[in-house]
N, C-alpha and C positions, 0 to 999 in steps of 0.2 A: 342384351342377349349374350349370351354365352360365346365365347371367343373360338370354342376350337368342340369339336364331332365330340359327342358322348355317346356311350354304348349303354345302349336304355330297352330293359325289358318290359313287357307291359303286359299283365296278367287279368285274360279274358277279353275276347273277341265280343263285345256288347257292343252298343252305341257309342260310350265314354270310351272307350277300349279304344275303338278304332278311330275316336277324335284325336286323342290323345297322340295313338302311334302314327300318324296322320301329319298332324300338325309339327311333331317331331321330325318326321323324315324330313319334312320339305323345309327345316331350316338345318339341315347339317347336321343331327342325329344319328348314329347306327342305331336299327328300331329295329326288335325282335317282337314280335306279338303272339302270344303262345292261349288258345281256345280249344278246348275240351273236346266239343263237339265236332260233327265233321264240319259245320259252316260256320260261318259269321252271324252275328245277330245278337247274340245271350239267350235272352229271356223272349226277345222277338223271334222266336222258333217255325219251323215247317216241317210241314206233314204233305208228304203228295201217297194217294190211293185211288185206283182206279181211274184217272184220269182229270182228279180231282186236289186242288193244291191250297192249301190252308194254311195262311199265318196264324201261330197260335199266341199271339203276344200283343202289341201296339196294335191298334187301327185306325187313329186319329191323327192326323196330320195337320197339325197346329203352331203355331209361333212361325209359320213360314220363315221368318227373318233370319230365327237362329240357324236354321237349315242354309238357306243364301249366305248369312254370315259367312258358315265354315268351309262351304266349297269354294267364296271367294279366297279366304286363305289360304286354300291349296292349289288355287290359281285356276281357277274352271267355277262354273256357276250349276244351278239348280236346274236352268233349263238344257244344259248341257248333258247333263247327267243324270235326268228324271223326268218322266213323261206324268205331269200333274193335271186331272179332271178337279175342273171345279164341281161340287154337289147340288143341283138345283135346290135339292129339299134336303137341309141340313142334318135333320132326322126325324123319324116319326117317331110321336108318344104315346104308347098305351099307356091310359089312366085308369086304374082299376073302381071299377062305378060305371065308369063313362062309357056312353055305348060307339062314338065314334072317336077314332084315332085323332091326332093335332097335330100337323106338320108344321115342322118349326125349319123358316129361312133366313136371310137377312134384310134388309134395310127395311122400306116400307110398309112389307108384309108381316115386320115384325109389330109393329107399332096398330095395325089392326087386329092383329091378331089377341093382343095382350088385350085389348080394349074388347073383346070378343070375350074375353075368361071373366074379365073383372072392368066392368064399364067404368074409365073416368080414369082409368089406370096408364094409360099412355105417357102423360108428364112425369109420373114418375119415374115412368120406366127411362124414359130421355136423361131426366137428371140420374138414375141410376149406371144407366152404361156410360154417361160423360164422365162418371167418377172412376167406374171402370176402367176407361181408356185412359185416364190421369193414374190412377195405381199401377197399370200394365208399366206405363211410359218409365213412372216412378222405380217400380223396379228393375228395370231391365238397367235405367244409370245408376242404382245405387246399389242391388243387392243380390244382383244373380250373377254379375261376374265378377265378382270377391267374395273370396273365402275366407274373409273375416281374420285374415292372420295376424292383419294390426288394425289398433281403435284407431289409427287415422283416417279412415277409410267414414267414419262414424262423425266425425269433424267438419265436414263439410257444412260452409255455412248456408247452401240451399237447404240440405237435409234439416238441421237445426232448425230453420224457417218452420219446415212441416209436420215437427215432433209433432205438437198437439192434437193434429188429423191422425197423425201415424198413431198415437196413443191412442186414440180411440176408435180406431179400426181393429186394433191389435187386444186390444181391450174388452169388446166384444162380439160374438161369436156371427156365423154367418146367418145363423137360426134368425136370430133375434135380429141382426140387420135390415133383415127382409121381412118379419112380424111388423115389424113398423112402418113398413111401405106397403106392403100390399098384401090382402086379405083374402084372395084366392089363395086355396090351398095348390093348385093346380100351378099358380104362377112360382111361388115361394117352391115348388118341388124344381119347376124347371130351372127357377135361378139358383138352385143352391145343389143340385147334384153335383155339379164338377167337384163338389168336395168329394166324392166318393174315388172321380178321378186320382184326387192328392192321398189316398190311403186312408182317409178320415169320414166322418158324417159333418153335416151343418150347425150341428149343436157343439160340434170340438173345434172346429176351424173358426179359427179368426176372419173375420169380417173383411181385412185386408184381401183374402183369397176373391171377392166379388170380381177383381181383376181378370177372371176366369172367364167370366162372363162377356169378355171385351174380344173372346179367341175369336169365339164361334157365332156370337148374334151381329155382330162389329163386321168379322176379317171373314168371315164366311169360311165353310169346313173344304177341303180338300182331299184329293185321295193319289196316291205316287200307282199307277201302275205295275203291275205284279208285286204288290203291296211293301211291307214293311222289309220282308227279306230284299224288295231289290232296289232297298235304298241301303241296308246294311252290304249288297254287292258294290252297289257305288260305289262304295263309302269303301271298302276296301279294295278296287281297283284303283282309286285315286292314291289312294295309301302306298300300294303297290309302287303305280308310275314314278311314286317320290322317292323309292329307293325302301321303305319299309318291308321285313322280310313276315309276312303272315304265315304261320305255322298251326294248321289244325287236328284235331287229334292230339294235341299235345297238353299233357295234364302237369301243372308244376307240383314238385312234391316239396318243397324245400326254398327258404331264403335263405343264402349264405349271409355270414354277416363277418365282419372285422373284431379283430378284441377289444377288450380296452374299456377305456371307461367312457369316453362313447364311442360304439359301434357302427359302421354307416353299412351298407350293403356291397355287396363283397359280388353276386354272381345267386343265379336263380339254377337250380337243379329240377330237371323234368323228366319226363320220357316221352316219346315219341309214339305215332300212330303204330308202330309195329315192336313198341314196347320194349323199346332203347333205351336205357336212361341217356342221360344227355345235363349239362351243364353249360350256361353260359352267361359270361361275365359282366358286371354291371356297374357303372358307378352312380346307375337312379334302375330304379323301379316305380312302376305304378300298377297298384292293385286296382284293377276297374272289375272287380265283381266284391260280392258284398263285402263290405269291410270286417263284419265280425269273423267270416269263417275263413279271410287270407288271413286273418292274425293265429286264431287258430289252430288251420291247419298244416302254415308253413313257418310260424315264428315258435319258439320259445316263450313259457306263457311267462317270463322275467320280459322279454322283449315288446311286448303285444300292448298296444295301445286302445285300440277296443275287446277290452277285455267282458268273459265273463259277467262279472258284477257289474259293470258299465251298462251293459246291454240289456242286464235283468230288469234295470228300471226305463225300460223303451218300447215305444208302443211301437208293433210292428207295422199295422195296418193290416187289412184284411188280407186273408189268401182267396181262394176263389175255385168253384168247380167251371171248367170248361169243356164243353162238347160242341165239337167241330162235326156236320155233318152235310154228308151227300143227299140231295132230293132228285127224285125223277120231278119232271115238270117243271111248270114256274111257278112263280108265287107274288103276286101282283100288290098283295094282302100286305108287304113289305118293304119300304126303304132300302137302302144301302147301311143306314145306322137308324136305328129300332129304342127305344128306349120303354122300359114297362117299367110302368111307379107301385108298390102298394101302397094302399091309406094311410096305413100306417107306420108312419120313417119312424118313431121313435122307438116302435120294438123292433120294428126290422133291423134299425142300426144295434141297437141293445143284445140282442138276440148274436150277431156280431164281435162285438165286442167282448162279449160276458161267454162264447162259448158255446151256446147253446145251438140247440137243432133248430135249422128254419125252419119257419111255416112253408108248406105245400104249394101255396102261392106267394111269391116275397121279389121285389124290385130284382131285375136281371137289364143286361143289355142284348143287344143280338144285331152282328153284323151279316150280310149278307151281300157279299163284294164284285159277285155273278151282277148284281145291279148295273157295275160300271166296269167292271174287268170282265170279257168274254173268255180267255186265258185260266180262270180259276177254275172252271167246272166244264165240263162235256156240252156239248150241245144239248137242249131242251132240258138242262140240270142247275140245280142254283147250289151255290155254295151258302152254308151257314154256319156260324160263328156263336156260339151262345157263350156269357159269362156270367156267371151266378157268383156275385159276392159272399164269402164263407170267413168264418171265424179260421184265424192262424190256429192250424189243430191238424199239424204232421200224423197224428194218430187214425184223422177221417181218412187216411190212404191214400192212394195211388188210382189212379184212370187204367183205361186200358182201352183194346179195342172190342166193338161190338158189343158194349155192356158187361163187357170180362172184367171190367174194374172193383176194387173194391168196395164194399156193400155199401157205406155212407155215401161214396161217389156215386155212383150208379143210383141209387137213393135220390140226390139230388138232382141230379140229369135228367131222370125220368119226370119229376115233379117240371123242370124246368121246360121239356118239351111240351106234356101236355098242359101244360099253364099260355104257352107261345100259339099251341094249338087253337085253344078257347081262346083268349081274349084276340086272337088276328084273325079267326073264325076262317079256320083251317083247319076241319073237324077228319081229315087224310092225312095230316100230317106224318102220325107214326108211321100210314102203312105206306109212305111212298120214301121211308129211309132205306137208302141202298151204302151209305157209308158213314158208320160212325166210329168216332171217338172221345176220348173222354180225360181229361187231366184234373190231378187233384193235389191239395195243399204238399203229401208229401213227394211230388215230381218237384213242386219247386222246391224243395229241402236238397232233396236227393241230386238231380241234376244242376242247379244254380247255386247250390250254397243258402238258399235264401233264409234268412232269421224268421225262426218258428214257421217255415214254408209260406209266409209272406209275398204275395203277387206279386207289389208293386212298389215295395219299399217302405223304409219307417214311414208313418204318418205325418201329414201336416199339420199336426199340432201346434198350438204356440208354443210347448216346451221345446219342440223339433224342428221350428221354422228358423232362416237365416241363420245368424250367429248361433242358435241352442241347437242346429242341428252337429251329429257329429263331425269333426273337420277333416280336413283332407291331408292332414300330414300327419307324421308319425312323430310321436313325443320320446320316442327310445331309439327310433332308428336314424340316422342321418342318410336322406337318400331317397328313404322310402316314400311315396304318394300313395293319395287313394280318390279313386272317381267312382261315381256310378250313383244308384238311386240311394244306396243308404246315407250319401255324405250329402256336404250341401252343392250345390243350392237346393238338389229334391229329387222329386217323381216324374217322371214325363221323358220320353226320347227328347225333347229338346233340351230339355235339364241336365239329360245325360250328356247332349253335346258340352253343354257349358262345362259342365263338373267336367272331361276331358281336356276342356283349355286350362281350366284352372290347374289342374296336375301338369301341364304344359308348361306354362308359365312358370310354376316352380322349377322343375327340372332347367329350363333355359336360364334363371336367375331373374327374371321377372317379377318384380315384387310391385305390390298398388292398384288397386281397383279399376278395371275395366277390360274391352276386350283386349286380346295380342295385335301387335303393329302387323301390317299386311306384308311385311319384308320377306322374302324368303330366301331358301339357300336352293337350286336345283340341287338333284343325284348329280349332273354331269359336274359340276362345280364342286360338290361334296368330293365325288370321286376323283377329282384333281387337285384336293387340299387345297382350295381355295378357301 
């Protein structure tokens, strides 16, 4: 650990953002953290209208551990600091064909269940999540808290043991893993969507990813009360108490940097909620919002390590239309997490990838969090969440409210509700909305930065997985960090926690794979140069 308080700015209030400046204060850091918006969160956003309150980002509450990991590092835990509902019914599936819905839970209901879709299919499915729960285990010690900066890390004579498994997970895709286990189209949708979670479809994600499947059928799903935003308040009151200075409204325009022939960073230049400029000094930075648009829009393109042509050859993963809406009533017809499959994943995903217009009816999600949070909606009203995965295509527009959005978005929206309508056979739907809204590929360009308006981050490709995703330091700046969903380890608010340690660790001088030592430094200690 570093011997003496560094002055460390950290750019963007996300997940990563606030791990980072987080973990920083509470070992003897001066932590500035400067976010755009008026709150915390990024890309995990809120909307309150009419008395109605909607995250418009993360709903999934998964990897529990890494969550407990970080608040134990800041010296408080998870139940200290978060009021967590288990979900009885993990989520219900609409299957387009199927005239009735599948509720999917965990343990033994899982195993009847699958023997229900595809008789005889049980053992599989048992050897299938035991391999599962062997790949979660696997990565979490070998691959999600190193960032790959040196091949020692790759040396490890367990890891070596399990090339051959590793090769042939990574080898083939998640499509074809599960072709060869089980012959329900119904079950191979259910095991193979979290790819869509990772940015990708089943036919691009390495097989490795089945790990996915060990979150939510295994650890059972969970929900943090008043959702994702007030685990990003947590997360930045902990920050807070440790001496970190969180700054919102504040937009960085500039990295200073040193001359010479290498340059390190010198001081971050901003302005303020009331449109100050402002400057302040730095001997680390960490970019925690995406890494191609902090190179960008604040380096020099001689300095800029994801550059441009770097980035042209990267798959962004999909962006996404979302409509957040207010219903009069309830709607019984619905889970808390909702999933609708169509038949057909391979145009659906194609159709995605290649750009094109979806079909009318095409695979969506739909949260509705009124299920387990009374707090999100009015009495006798439910809150819903819809996400329609969309080709990265900034040009499809902008959302708006009440259908004000631009015409592809609103296009899509409308398709999306009355498809939720029909198949949960909730033929009132439209006429009991009292509050909508609507987000689209270019909110996330425009407000996040995000690459080709990109929801959720590069994809989980193999070219983009572990060490081939991009890294988290800067090859021109001496100083400089980067977290968040574009770098590695990935996609996922837990992800993002990790990628936050990992910029941690660098700035502190922590070098070598695994997580930060639980040591800390109080504020009152900090503050008496101890």
């Amino acid at each position: 650990m570093a011997s003496e308080a560094r002055d460390v700015v950290v750019i963007g209030g996300g997940f990563s953002g606030l791990a980072s400046a987080g973990l920083l204060a509470a070992r003897g850091c001066n932590v500035t953290l400067l976010e755009q918006h008026p709150s915390v969160g990024g890309r995990s956003g809120r909307i309150e209208r009419a008395g109605f309150r909607f995250d418009t980002g993360p709903s999934w509450y998964l990897m529990p551990e890494v969550f407990e990991h970080w608040f134990e590092l800041m010296g408080t835990s998870v139940g200290a600091q978060l009021e967590l509902r288990e979900l009885d019914t993990g989520y219900r599936t609409f299957f387009q064909g199927r005239q009735d819905p599948v509720d999917v839970g965990t343990g033994p209901g899982v195993r009847e269940l699958f023997e229900s879709l595809e008789p005889g299919s049980a053992p599989a499915l048992e050897e299938y999540l035991r391999t599962a729960g062997n790949g979660y285990e696997l990565a979490l010690k070998h691959f999600l808290y190193d960032d790959f900066s040196s091949s020692r890390s790759l040396m490890d004579p367990q890891l070596l043991r399990l090339l051959p498994q590793l090769a042939a997970l990574l080898g083939s895709s998640l499509e074809s893993y599960l072709a060869r286990r089980f012959q329900s189209n119904e079950i191979r949708q259910l095991l193979g969507y979290p790819a869509v979670f990772l940015g990708s479809s089943p036919e691009r994600t390495p097989a490795l990813y089945q790990l996915m499947s060990h979150l939510d059928l295994a650890d059972g799903v969970k929900y943090p009360m008043g959702g994702f935003a007030a685990v990003a308040d947590a997360m930045a009151k902990v920050a807070t108490e440790q001496g970190a200075s969180i700054r919102v409204g504040a937009t960085a325009t500039a990295i200073e940097t040193t001359t010479g022939k290498k340059p390190r960073v010198a001081a971050v230049h901003w302005t303020d909620a009331s449109g100050q400029r402002q400057r302040t000094g730095a001997q680390a930075v960490i970019g925690a919002a995406d890494a191609r648009h902090i190179d960008d829009s604040l380096l020099p393109g001689h300095l800029q390590t994801h550059t441009a042509k770097s980035f042209a050859r990267r798959d962004p993963g999909p962006s996404a239309i979302l409509v957040c809406l207010g219903i009069t009533g309830k709607l019984p017809e619905l889970e808390h997490h909702n999933l609708l499959f169509s038949k057909d994943w391979k145009d659906n995903f194609a159709r995605i990838r290649q750009g094109r217009e979806l079909q009318p009816e095409t695979s969506i999600y739909v949260c509705k969090p009124s299920a387990t949070d009374p707090f999100v909606a009015p009495a006798d009203c439910e809150n819903l969440f819809i996400l329609v995965p969309a080709p990265a295509l900034p040009e499809w527009g902008q959302g708006g409210p009440d259908g004000l959005g631009d015409a592809m978005v609103e296009q899509v929206a409308d398709a999306a509700i009355d498809q939720l309508a029909n198949w949960a056979g909730i033929p009132d739907l439209r006429q009991r909305i009292v509050v909508r809204q609507s987000i689209g590929p270019a909110d996330f360009e425009q407000q996040y930065g995000a690459y080709r308006g990109g929801a959720l981050g590069l994809a989980h490709t193999l070219g983009q997985s572990a060490m081939l995703r991009p890294g988290n330091h800067s090859k021109k700046v001496q100083g400089l960090h980067y977290a968040g969903s574009t770098v590695r380890p990935g996609i996922g608010v837990p992800m993002c926690l990790i990628s936050g340690e990992l910029a941690a660790k660098a700035v502190l001088g922590i070098t070598g794979p695994g997580p930060l030592p639980h040591e800390r430094r109080s504020a009152s200690s900090r503050e008496a140069g101890a």
